[in-house]
SERO-4910 file (N, C-alpha, C, O; in steps of 0.05 Angstrom, whole numbers):
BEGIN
 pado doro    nc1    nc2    nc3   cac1   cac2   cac3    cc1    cc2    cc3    oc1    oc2    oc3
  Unk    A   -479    254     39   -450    258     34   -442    246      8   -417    248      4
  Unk    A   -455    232    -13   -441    216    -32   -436    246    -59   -419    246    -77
  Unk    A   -454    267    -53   -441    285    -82   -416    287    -69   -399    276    -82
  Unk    A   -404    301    -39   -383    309    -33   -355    286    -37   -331    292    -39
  Unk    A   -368    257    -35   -350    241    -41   -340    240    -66   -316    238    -73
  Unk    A   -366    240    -82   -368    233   -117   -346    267   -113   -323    266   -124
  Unk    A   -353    289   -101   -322    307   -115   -297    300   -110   -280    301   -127
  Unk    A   -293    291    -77   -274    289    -77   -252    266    -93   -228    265    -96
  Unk    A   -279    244   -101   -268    222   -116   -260    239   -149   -242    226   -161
  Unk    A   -268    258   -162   -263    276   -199   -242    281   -184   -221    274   -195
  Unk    A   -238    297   -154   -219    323   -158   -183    309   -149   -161    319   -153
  Unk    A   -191    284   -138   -169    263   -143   -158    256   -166   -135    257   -174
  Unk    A   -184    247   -180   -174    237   -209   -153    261   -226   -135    255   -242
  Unk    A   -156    275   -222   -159    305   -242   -126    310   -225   -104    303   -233
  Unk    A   -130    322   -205   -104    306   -196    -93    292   -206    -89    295   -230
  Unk    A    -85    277   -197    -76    250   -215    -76    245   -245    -62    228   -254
  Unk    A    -88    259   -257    -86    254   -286    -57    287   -296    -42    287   -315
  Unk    A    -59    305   -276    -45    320   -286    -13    311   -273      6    325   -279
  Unk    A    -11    291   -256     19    294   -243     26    270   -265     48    266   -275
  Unk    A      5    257   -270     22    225   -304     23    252   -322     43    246   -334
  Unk    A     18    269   -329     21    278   -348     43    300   -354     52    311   -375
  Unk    A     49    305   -318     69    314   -318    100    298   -318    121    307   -328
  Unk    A     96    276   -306    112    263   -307    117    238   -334    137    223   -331
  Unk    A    103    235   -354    106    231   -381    123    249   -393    144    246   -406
  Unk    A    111    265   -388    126    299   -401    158    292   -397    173    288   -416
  Unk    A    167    290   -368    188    293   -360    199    269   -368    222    275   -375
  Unk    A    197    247   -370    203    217   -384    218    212   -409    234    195   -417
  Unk    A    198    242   -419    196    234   -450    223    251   -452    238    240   -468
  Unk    A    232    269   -442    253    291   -441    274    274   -435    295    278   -448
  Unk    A    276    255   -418    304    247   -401    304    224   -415    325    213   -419
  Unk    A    276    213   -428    287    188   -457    302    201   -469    326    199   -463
  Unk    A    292    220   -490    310    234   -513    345    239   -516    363    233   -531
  Unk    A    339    252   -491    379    251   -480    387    228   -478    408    223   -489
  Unk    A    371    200   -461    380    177   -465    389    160   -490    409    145   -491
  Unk    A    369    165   -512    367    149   -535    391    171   -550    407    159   -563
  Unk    A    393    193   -549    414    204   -559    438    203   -556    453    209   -574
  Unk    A    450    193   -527    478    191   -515    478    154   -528    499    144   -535
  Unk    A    459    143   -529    469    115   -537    466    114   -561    461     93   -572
  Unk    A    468    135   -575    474    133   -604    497    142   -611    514    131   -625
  Unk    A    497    166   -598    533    175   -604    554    150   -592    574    147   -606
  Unk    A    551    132   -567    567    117   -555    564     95   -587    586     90   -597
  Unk    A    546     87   -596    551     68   -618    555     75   -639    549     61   -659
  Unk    A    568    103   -638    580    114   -664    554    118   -692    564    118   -714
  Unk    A    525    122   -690    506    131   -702    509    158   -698    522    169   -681
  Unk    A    491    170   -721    481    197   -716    450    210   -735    444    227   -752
  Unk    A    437    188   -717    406    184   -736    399    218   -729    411    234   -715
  Unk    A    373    217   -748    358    238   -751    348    251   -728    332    235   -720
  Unk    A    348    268   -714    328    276   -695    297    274   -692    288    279   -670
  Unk    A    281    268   -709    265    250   -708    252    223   -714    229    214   -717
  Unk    A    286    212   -717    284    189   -706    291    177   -680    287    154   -673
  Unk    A    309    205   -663    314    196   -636    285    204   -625    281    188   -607
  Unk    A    273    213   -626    246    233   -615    221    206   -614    203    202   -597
  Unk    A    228    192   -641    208    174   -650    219    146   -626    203    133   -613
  Unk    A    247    142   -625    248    114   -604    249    127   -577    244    112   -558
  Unk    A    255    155   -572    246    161   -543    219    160   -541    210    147   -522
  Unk    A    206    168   -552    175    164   -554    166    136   -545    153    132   -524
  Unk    A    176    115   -565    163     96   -571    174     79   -528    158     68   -513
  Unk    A    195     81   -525    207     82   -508    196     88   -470    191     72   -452
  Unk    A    195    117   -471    169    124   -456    145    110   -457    138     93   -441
  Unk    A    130    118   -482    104     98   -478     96     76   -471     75     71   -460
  Unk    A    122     54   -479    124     31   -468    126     37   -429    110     28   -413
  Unk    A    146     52   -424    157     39   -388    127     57   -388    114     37   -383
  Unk    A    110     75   -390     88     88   -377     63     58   -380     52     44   -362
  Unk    A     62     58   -401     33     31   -400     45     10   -385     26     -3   -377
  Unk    A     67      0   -378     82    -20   -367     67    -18   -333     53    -35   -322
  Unk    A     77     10   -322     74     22   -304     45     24   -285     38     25   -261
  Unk    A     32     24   -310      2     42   -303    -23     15   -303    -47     19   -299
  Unk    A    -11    -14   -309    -23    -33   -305    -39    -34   -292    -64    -30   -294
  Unk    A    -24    -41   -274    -38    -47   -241    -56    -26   -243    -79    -34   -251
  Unk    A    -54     -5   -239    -75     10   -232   -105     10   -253   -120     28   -250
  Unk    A   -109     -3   -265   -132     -5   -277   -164    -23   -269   -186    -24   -280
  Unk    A   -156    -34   -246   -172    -51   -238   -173    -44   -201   -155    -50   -185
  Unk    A   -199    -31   -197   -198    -14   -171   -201    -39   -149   -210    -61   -154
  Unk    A   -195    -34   -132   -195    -50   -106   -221    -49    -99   -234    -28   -104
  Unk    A   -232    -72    -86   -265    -74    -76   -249    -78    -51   -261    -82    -30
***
């Protein structure tokens, strides 16, 4: 039984690697509107890719923040 485990352990991963990636996706979208509404509230009106660049930078941060823990598997 260990190939059928060794699949079901890829077909998890793979899994899993497409729902972070979906949900980065979606992060990165609801940053942008964020970092954009708190620029109009402080009376700015930067570049669009410079809101793109601190939603970015933004996202990336709360995702690696997030994804800590999970780097070190349970025995």
């Amino acid at each position: 039984m260990g190939a059928l485990d060794a699949f079901g352990t890829l077909a998890s991963a793979v899994l899993a690697t497409i729902v972070m990636l979906a949900f980065a996706i979606l992060s990165l979208f609801v940053t942008v509107f964020v970092v954009d509404a708190a620029a109009a509230i402080g009376g700015l009106n930067p570049a669009d890719g410079f809101v793109v660049l601190g939603a970015t930078i933004l996202a990336a941060a709360a995702i690696l923040a997030g994804g800590v823990g999970f780097a070190t598997p349970e025995q």
